[in-house]
C-alpha positions as CSV (number, residue, x, y, z in Angstrom):
1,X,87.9,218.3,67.5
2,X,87.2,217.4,70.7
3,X,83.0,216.0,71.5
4,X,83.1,219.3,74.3
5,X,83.8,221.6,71.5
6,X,81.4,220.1,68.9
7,X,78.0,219.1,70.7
8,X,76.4,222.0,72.5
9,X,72.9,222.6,74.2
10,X,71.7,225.9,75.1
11,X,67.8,226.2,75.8
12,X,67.8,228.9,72.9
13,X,68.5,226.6,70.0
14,X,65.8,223.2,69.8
15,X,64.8,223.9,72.8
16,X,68.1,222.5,74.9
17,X,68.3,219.6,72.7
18,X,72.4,218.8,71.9
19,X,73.3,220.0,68.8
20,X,76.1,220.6,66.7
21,X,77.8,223.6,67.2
22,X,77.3,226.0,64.5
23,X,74.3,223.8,63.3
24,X,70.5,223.2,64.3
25,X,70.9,219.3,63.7
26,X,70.1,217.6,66.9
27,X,72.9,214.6,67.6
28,X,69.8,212.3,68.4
29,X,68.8,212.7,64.3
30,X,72.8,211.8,63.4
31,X,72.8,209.0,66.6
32,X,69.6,207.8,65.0
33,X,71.0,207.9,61.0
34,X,73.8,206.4,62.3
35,X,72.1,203.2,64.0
36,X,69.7,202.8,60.9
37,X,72.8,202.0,58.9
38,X,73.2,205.5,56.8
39,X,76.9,206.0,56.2
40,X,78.5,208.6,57.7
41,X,78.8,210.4,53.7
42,X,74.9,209.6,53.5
43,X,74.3,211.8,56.7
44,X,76.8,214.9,55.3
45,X,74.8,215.3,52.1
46,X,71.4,214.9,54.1
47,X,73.0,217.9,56.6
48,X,75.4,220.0,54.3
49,X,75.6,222.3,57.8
50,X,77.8,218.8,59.2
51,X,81.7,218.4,59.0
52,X,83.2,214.7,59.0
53,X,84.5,216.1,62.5
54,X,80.4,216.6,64.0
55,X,79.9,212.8,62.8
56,X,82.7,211.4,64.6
57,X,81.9,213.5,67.8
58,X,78.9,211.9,67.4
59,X,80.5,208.4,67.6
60,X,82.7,209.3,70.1
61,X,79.6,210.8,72.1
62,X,78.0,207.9,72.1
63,X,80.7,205.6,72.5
64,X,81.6,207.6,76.1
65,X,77.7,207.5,76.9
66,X,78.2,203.6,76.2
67,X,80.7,202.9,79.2
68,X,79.2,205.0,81.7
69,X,76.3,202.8,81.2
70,X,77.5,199.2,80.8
71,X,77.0,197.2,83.9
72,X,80.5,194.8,82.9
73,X,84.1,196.2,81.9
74,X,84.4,193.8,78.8
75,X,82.1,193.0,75.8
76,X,81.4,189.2,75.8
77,X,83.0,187.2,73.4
78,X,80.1,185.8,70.5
């Protein structure tokens, strides 16, 4: 499933806030799960309205969000 079809915001549902389509779970609460080290299985049982595929658009949303913002092409080397 592509991120298009998955994350929606209308200004009817949280106020314009992205969500999942089909869901009221903002991506910012799965971006934020996500970063505080929940696994992705830890995040479905919290939001039994989630599929495996709204997690990954998550990723994949944020990972998209990631280039358009870094200043560099590459990741340095640690």
């Amino acid at each position: 499933m592509e991120v298009k079809n998955c994350i929606i915001s209308d200004p009817g549902i949280c106020g314009g806030e992205p969500v999942f389509l089909g869901t009221r779970v903002p991506l910012r609460t799965v971006l934020a799960s996500l970063a505080e080290g929940d696994e992705p299985a830890d995040i479905l049982r919290s939001f039994p309205t989630l599929t495996p595929e709204h997690v990954r658009a998550a990723i994949s949303f944020a990972a998209a969000a990631a280039v358009d913002d870094m200043p560099y092409a590459g990741c340095p080397r640690i």
